[in-house]
C-alpha positions as CSV (number, residue, x, y, z in Angstrom):
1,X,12.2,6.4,-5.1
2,X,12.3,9.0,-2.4
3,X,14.2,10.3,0.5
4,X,14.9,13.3,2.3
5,X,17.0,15.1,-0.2
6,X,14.1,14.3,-2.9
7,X,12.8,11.8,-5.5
8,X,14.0,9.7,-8.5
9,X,12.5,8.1,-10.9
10,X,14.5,5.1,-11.7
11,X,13.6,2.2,-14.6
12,X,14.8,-1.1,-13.7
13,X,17.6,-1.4,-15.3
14,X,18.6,0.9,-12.2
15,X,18.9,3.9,-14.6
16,X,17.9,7.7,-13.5
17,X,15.4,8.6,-15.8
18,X,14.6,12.0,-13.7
19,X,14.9,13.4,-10.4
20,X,12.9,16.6,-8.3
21,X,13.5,18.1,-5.4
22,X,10.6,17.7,-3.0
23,X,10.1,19.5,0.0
24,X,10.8,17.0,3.4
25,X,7.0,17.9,4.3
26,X,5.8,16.8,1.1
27,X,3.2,13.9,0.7
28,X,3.2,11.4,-1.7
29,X,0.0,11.2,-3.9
30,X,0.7,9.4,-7.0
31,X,3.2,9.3,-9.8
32,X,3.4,8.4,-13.6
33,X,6.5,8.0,-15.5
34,X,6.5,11.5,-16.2
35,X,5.0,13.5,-12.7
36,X,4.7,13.2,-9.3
37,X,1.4,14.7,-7.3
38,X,2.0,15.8,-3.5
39,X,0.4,17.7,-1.2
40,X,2.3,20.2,1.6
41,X,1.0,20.8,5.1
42,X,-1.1,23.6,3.8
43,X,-2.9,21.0,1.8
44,X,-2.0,22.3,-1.2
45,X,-1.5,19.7,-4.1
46,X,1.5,20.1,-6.4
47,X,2.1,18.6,-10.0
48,X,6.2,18.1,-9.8
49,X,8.3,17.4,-13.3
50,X,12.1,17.3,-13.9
51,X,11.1,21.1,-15.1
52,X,9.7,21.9,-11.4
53,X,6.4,22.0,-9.4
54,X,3.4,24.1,-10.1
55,X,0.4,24.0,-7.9
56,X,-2.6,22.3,-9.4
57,X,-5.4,22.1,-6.9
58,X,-5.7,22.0,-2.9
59,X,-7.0,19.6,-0.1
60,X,-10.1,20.8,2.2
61,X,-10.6,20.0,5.4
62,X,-8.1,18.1,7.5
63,X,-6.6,15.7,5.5
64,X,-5.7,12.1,6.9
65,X,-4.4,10.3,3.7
66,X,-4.8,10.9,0.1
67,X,-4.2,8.8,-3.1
68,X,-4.3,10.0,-7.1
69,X,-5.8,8.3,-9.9
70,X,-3.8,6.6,-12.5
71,X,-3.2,9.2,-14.7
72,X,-2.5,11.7,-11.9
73,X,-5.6,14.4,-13.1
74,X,-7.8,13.0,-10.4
75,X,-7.3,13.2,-6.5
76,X,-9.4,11.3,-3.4
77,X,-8.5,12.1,0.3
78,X,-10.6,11.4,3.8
79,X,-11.1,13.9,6.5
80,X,-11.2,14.0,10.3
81,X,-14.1,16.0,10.8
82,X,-14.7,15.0,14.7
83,X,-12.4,13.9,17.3
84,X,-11.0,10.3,17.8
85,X,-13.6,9.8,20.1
86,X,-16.4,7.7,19.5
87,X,-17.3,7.8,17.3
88,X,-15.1,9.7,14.7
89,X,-16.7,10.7,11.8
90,X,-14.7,11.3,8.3
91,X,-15.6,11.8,5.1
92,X,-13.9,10.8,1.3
93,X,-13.4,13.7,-1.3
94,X,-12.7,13.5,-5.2
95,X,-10.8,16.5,-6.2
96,X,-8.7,16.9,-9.6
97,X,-6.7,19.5,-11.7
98,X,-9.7,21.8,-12.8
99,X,-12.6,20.2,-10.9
100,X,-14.3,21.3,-7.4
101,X,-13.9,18.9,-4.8
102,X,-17.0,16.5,-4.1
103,X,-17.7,14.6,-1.1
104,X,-18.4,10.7,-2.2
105,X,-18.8,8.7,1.2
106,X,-19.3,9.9,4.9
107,X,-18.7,7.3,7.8
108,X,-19.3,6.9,11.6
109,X,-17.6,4.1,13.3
110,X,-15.9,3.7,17.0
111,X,-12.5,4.4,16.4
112,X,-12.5,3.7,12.9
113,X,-11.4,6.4,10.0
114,X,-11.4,6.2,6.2
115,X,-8.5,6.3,4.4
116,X,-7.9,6.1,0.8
117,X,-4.5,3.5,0.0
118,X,-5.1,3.6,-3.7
119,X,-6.8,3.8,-6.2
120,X,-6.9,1.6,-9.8
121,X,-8.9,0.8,-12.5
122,X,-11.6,-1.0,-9.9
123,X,-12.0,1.7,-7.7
124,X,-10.7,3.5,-4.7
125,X,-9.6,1.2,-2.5
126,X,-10.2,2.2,1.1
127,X,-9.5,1.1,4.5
128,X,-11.8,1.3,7.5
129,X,-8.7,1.6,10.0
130,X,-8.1,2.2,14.1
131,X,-7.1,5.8,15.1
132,X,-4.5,6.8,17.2
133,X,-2.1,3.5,16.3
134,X,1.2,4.1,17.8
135,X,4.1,1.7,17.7
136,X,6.9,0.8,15.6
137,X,5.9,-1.8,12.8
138,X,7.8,-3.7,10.2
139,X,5.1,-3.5,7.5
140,X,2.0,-1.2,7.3
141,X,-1.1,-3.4,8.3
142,X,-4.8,-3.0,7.6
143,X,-6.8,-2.7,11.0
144,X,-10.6,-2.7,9.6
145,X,-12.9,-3.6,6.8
146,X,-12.2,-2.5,3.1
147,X,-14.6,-0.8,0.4
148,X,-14.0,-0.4,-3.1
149,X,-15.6,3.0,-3.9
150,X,-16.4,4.2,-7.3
151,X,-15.1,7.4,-8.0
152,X,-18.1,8.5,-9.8
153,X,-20.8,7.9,-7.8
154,X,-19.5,6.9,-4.6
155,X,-21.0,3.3,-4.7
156,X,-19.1,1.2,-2.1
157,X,-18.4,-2.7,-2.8
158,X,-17.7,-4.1,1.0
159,X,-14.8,-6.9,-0.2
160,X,-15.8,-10.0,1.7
161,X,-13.4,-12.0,4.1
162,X,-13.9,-13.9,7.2
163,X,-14.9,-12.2,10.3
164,X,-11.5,-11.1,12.1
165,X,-9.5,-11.1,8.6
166,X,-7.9,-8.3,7.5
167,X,-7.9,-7.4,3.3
168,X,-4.1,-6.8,1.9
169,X,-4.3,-7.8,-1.0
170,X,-6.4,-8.6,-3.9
171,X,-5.5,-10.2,-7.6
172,X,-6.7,-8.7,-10.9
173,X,-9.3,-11.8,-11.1
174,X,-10.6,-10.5,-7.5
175,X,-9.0,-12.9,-5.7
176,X,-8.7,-11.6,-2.0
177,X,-6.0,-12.0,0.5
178,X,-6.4,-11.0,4.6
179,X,-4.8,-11.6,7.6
180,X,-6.4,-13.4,10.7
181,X,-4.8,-11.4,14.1
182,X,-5.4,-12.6,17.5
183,X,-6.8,-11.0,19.6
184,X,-4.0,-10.5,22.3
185,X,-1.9,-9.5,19.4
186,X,-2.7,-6.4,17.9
187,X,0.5,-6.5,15.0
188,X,1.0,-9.9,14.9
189,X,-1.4,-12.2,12.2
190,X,-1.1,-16.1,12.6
191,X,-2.4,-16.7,9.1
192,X,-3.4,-16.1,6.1
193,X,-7.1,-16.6,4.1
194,X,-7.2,-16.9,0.6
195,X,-10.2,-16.2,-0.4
196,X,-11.1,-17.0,-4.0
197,X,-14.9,-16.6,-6.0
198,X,-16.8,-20.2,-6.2
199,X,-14.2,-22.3,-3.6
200,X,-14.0,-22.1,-0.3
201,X,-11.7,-19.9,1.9
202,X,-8.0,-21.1,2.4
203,X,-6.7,-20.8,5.7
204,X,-2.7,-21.2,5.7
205,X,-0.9,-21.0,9.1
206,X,2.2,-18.7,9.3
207,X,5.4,-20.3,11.3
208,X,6.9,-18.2,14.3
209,X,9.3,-16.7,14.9
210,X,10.5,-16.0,11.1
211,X,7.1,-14.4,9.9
212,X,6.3,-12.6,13.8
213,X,5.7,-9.5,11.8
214,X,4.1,-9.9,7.9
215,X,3.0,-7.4,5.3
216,X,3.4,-6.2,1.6
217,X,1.3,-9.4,0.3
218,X,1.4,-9.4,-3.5
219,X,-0.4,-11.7,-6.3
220,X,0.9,-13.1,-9.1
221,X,-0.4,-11.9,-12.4
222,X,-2.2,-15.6,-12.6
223,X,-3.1,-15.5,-8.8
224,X,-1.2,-18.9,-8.3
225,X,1.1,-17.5,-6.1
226,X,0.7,-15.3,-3.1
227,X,3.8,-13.5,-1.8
228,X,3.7,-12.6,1.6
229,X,6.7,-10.3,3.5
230,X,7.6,-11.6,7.0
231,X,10.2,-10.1,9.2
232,X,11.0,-12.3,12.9
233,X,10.6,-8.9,14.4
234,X,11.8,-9.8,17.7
235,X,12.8,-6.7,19.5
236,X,16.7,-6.7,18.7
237,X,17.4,-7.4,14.8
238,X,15.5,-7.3,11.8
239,X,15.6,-10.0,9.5
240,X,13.2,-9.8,6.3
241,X,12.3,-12.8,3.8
242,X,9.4,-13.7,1.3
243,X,7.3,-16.6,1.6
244,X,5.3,-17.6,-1.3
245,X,2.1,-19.2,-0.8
246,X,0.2,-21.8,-3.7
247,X,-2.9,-20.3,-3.9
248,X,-4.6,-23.6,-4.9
249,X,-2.9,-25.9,-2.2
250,X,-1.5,-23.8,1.0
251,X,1.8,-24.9,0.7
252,X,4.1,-22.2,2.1
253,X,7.7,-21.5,0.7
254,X,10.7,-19.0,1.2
255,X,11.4,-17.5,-1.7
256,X,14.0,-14.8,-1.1
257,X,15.5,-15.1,2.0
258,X,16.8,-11.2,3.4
259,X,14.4,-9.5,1.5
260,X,10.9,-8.8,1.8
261,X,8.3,-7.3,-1.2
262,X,8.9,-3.7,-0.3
263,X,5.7,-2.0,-1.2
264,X,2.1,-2.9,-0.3
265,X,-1.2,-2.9,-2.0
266,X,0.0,-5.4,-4.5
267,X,2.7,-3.1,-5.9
268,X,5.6,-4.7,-5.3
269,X,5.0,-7.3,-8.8
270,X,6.3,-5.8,-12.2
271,X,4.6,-6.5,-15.7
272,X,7.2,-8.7,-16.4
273,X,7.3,-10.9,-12.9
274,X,10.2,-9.2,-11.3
275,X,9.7,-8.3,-7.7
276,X,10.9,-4.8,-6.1
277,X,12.5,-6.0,-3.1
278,X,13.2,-4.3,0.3
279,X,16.2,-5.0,2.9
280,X,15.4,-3.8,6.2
281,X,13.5,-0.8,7.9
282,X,17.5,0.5,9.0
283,X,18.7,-0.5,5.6
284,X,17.5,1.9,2.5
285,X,18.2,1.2,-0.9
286,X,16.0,-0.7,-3.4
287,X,16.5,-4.2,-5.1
288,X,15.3,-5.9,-7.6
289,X,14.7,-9.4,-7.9
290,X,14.4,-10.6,-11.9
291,X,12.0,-13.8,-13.2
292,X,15.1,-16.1,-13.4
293,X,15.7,-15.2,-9.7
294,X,19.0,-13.3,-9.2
295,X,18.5,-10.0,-7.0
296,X,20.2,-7.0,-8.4
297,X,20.8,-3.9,-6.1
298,X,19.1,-0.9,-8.3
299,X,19.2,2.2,-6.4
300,X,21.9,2.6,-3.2
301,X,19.5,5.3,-1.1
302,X,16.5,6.1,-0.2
303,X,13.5,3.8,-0.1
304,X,10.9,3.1,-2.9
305,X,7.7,5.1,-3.0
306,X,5.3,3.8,-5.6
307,X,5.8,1.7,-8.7
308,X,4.6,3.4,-11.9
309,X,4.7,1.9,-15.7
310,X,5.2,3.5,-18.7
């Protein structure tokens, strides 16, 4: 959990296992149950404990995003190394505590820049996505194709979708979900693809005005669910809920009406099948919703970062 007076790391019984002051131009990188990884404005990368913050390694270049490995030793970050114009060419590093940086991938598209969202036992997940975006959104969105990169050797494995579908989520059997925009709406997807290995893709329509604005699509650990955020997101109030799609059938259900899955990537889903849950963007605090289905407040401020286990 993190806001502007610092961060907390808090187990779901809503308990305070440890808290650190981090600096309001801090970045997030990664945590474990134990450390958090940032990165300042002068790209240097920080390992912070309950004992403090030591500085383990630095960012090159200019960095646009950066993600850490699982275990925190390991760092991967993009750079800008032209202008947004086209086309705008960046580049993917792996850094870590003790190791020199390594560039893995290089790309030129037309207004397209790599950025690294995370990065998990499969690989580096990253996003091919628009420069210069401006707006106010309800959920962070993908804008462009996605790779899987191996950290290693910097292999990349394009993850395939439908032309015009959008990659936001994907299960641990490799089941993919993406999000079909229109074209005269750049925000606002009217669908959802399911697309899953030896069947054909699943195209489920998404009802206006409730899911306007959607995001934060998780799996279930089985991939029989799909659990998609929606916000109406009509210019004068907010109102979040969680629609849960059957992954075999289509059929599309609220869930949790109020609350949407409040982190994206898939991280929203707990080992044991609870669901971190988020209010609103004017409403922090962090939620938890158990198996059984009751929804317990765990944390009154701030909003939550990154989900770590442990």
């Amino acid at each position: 959990m993190q806001d502007q007076a610092g961060a907390a790391v808090v187990d779901v019984q809503g308990g305070v296992r440890w808290t650190a002051a981090i600096g309001g131009s801090d970045s997030l990188m990664g945590a474990t149950p134990d450390r958090l990884l940032v990165y300042d404005l002068s790209n240097n990368v920080y390992e912070v404990t309950a004992s403090g913050r030591r500085q383990v390694g630095s960012l090159g270049g200019r960095p646009q995003h950066a993600v850490a490995s699982p275990d925190g030793s390991r760092w991967a970050w993009s750079t800008l190394d032209s202008s947004n114009d086209t086309p705008a060419v960046t580049t993917l590093h792996v850094g870590g505590v003790g190791l020199a940086p390594k560039v893995i991938l290089s790309n030129s598209e037309t207004r397209l820049f790599l950025e690294p969202w995370s990065w998990t036992a499969a690989g580096i997940w990253v996003e091919h996505n628009v420069s210069g975006l401006g707006g106010r959104y309800a959920f962070a969105f993908p804008t462009g194709p996605v790779d899987l990169v191996d950290p290693e050797t910097g292999r990349t494995t394009r993850l395939a979708v439908p032309d015009g579908c959008y990659v936001e989520a994907r299960a641990q059997d490799g089941t993919l979900a993406c999000l079909n925009r229109p074209a005269a709406a750049f925000s606002q997807f009217n669908s959802v693809t399911i697309v899953r290995s030896g069947s054909q893709p699943l195209t489920v329509q998404l009802p206006k005005p409730d899911y306007n604005s959607v995001g934060n699509l998780v799996f279930s650990a089985d991939a029989a669910q799909l659990l998609v955020g929606a916000d109406n997101f009509d210019g004068t109030l907010d109102h979040y809920r969680t629609g849960a799609v059957d992954t075999r059938t289509g059929a599309l259900t609220t869930l949790v009406d109020g609350y949407s899955p409040a982190l994206g990537h898939g991280q929203s889903l707990l080992p044991d099948g609870s669901l971190l849950l988020a209010r609103t963007l004017q409403e922090p605090g962090i939620w938890i919703q158990s198996p059984s289905g009751s929804i317990t407040r765990l944390y009154a401020s701030g909003y939550p970062a990154a989900l770590v286990s442990g």
